[in-house]
C-alpha positions as CSV (number, residue, x, y, z in Angstrom):
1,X,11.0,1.5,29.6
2,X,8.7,3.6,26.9
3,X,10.8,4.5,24.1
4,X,10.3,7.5,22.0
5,X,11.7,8.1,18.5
6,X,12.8,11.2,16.4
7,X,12.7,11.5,13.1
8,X,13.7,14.9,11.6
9,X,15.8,17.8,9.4
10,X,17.0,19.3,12.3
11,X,20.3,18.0,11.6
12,X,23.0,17.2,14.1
13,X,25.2,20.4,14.0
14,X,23.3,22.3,15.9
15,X,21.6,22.4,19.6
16,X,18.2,21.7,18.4
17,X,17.9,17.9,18.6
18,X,19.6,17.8,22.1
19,X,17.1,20.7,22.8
20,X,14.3,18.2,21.9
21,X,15.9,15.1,24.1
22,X,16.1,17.7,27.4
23,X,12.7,18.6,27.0
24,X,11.8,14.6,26.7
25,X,13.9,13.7,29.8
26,X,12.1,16.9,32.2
27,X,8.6,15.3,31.3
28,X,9.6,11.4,31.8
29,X,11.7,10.1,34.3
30,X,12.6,6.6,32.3
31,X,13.0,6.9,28.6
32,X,14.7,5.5,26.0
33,X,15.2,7.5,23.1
34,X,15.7,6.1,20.0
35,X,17.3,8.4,16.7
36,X,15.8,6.9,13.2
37,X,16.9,9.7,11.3
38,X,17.8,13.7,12.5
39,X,19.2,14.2,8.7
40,X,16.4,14.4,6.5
41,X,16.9,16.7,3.6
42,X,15.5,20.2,4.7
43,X,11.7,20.3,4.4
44,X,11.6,16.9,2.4
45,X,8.4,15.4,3.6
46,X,9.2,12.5,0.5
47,X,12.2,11.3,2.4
48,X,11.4,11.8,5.9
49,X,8.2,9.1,4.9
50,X,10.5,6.7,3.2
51,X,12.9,6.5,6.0
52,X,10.0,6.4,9.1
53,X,8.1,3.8,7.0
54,X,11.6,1.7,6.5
55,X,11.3,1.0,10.3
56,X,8.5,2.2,12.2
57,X,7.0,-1.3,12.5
58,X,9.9,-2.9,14.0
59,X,9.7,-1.5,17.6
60,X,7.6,-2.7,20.0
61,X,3.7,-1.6,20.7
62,X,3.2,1.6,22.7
63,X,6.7,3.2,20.9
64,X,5.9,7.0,19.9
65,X,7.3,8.5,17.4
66,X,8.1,11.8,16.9
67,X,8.2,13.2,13.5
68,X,9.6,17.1,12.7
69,X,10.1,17.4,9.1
70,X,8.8,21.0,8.2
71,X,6.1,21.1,10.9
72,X,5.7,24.7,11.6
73,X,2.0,24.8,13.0
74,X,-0.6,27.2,10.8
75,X,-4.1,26.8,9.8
76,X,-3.5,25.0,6.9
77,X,-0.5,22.8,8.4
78,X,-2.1,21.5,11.9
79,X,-0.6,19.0,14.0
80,X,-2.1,15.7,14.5
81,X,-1.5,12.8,16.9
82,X,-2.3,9.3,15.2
83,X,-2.1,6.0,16.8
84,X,-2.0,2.7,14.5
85,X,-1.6,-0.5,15.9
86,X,-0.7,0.7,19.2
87,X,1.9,2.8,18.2
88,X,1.7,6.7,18.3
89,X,3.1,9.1,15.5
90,X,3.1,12.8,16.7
91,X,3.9,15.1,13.5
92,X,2.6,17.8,11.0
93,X,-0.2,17.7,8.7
94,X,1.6,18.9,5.8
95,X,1.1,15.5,3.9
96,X,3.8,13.7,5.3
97,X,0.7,11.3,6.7
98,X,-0.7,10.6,3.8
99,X,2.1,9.9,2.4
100,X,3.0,6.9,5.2
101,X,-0.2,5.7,5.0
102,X,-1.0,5.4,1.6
103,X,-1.9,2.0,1.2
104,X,-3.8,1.7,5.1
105,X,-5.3,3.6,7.4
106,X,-4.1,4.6,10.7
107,X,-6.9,3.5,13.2
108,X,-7.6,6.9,14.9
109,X,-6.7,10.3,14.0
110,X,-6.8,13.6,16.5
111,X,-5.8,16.9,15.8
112,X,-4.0,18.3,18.8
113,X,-5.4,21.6,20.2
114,X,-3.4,21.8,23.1
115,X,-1.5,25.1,24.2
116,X,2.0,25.2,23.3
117,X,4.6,25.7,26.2
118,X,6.3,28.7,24.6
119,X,4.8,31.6,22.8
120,X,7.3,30.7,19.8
121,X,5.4,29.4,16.9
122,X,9.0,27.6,15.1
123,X,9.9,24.6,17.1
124,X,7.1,22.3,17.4
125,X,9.3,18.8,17.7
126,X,10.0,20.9,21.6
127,X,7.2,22.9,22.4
128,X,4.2,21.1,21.2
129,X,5.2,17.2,20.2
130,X,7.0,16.4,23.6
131,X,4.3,18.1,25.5
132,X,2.1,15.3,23.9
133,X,4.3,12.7,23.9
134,X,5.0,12.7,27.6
135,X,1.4,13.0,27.8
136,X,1.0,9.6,26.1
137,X,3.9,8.0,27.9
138,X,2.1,8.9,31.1
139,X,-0.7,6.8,30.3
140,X,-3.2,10.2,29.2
141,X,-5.1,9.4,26.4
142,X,-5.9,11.2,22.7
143,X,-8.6,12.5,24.0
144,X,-7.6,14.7,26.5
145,X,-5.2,16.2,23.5
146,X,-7.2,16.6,20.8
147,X,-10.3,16.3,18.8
148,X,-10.6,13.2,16.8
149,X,-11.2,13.3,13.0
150,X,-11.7,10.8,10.2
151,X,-9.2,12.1,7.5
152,X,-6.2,14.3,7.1
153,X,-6.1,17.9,6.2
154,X,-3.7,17.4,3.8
155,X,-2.9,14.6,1.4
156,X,0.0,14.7,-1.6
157,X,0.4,12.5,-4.2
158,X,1.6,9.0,-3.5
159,X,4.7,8.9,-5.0
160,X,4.4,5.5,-6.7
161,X,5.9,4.2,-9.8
162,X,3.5,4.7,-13.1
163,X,3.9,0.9,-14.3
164,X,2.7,0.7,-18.2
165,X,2.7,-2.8,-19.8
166,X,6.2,-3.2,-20.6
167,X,8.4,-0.3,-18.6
168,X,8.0,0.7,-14.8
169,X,8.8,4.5,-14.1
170,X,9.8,5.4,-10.5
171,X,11.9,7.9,-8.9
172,X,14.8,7.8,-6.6
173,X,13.2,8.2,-2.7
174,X,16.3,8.4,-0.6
175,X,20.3,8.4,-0.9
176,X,21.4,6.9,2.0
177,X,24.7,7.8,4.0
178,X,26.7,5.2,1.5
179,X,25.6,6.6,-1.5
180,X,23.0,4.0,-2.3
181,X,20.3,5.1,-4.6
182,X,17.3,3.8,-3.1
183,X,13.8,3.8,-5.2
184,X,9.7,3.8,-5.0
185,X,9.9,0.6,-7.0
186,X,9.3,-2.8,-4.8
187,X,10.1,-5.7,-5.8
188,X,6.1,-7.1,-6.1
189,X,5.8,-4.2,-8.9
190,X,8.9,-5.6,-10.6
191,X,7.6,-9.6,-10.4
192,X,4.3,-8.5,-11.5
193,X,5.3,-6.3,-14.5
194,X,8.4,-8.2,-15.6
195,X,7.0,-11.9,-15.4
196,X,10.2,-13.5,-15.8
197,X,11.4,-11.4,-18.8
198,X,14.9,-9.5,-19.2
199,X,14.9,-6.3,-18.3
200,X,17.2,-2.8,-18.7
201,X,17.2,-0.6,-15.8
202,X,18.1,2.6,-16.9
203,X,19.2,5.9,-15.1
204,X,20.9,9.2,-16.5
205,X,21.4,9.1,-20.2
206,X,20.0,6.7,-22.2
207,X,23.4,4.8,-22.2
208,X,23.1,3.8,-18.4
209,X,22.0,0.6,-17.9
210,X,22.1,-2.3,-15.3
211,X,20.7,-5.8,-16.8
212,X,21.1,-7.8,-13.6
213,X,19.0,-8.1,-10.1
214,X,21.8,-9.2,-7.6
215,X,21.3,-10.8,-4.1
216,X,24.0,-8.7,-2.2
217,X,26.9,-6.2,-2.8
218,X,29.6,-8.4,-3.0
219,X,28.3,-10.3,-5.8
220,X,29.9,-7.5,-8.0
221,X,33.5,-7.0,-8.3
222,X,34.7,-3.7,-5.8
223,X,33.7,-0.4,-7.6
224,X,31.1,-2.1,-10.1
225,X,28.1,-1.2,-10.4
226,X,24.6,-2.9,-9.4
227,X,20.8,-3.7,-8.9
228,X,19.7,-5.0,-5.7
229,X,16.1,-5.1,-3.7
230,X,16.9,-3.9,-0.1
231,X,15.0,-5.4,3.3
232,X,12.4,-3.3,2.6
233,X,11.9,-4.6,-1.2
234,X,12.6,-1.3,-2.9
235,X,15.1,-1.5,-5.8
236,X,18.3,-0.3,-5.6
237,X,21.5,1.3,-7.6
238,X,24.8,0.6,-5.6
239,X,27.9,0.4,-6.5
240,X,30.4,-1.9,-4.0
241,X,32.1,-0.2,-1.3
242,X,31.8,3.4,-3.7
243,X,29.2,6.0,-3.6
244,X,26.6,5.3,-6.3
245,X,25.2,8.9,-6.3
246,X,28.0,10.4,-7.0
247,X,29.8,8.1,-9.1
248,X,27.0,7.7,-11.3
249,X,25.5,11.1,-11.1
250,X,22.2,10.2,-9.3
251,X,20.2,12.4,-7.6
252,X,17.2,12.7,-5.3
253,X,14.4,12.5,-7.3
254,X,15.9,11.4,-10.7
255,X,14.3,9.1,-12.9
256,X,14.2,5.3,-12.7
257,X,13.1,3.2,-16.1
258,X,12.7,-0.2,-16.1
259,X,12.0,-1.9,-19.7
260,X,10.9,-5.3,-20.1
261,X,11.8,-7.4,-23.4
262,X,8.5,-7.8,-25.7
């Protein structure tokens, strides 16, 4: 059964992602579709890449994805179908691309210049996205959707730690549903900065530090604070069975020091 995936800031409130799923099931008569995410932040192109690149890899060749994370189609914002390793990502070019592939390359790239099915310009995840991937699912190739082209229209700045040769500076990427503070540093960064030595992790004022890496949540007394890696091997501050963010005051995009011991 071809499965099809969603990952958007349409939110779950209102009609709009059922609107989507409708559209999917008139075009395909077996489909499984698969939610990663329908709560991205508003516009937040950042998140929407952290959480698609947390997963995309785990479903099966010939998934598409669908991506609708501030994808209203212009001249300067066009839509592009990409496939990488037999997999299909349908979304904006408004950087979100580069952005999930900034360390590889997709192996073909093709801006769609199909018609859309309404004269609405405002709701591409229904009117343009589904229209291509039922296209796909059908067995129609890129081709027949687009023009292929070698780069993306619009690139943003990777949003990777600046490692110096004692501290690591990063951001926090994502705040998940528990309150988990989840960061651009990986764990390779960490090994290959820290070389064994003690370390301070520090957040919010200068007096906030964690000391420790730990393996899991429980390792910490309930309501203490911690350090962990997650599956994906990118740090993060937790605190068991509480909400780290707001317990500890950490927001999307705050600061994230690490200092090493001389």
């Amino acid at each position: 059964m071809q499965i099809i995936t969603l990952t958007t800031d349409l939110g779950i409130k209102d009609h709009y992602v059922a609107a989507v799923k409708a559209e999917i099931y008139k075009g395909i008569n077996e489909v499984n579709i698969v939610d990663i995410s329908n709560m991205i932040s508003k516009f937040d192109i950042q998140q929407a890449a952290y959480v698609f690149k947390s997963c995309y890899k785990d479903f099966p060749e010939k998934t598409i994805h669908i991506i609708s994370v501030n994808d209203e189609l212009s001249k300067d914002s066009p839509h592009l179908a990409i496939e990488y390793k037999n997999q299909f990502i349908i979304g904006p070019d408004n950087g979100i691309f580069s952005l999930i592939f900034n360390e590889i390359m997709p192996d073909r790239i093709f801006l769609i210049n199909i018609d859309q099915a309404t004269n609405l310009l405002t709701f591409a995840a229904k009117d343009i996205f589904v229209k291509v991937a039922c296209h796909i699912a059908r067995g129609g190739t890129l081709e027949m959707i687009g023009t292929r082209i070698n780069h993306f229209h619009n690139t943003v700045t990777s949003l990777k730690p600046v490692i110096e040769k004692n501290i690591i500076r990063g951001i926090v990427l994502n705040i998940d549903s528990y309150g988990n503070c989840i960061t651009n540093i990986n764990i390779d960064t960490f090994k290959d900065t820290g070389l064994g030595r003690s370390f301070s992790i520090i957040y919010g004022n200068e007096n906030e530090k964690i000391e420790k890496i730990h393996e899991k949540y429980k390792d910490q007394m309930e309501g203490e604070r911690l350090a962990m890696f997650t599956s994906d091997g990118f740090l993060e501050i937790s605190i068991n069975q509480g909400r780290a963010s707001s317990l500890l005051g950490i927001h999307l995009f705050d600061s994230i020091r690490i200092e090493f011991k001389l």
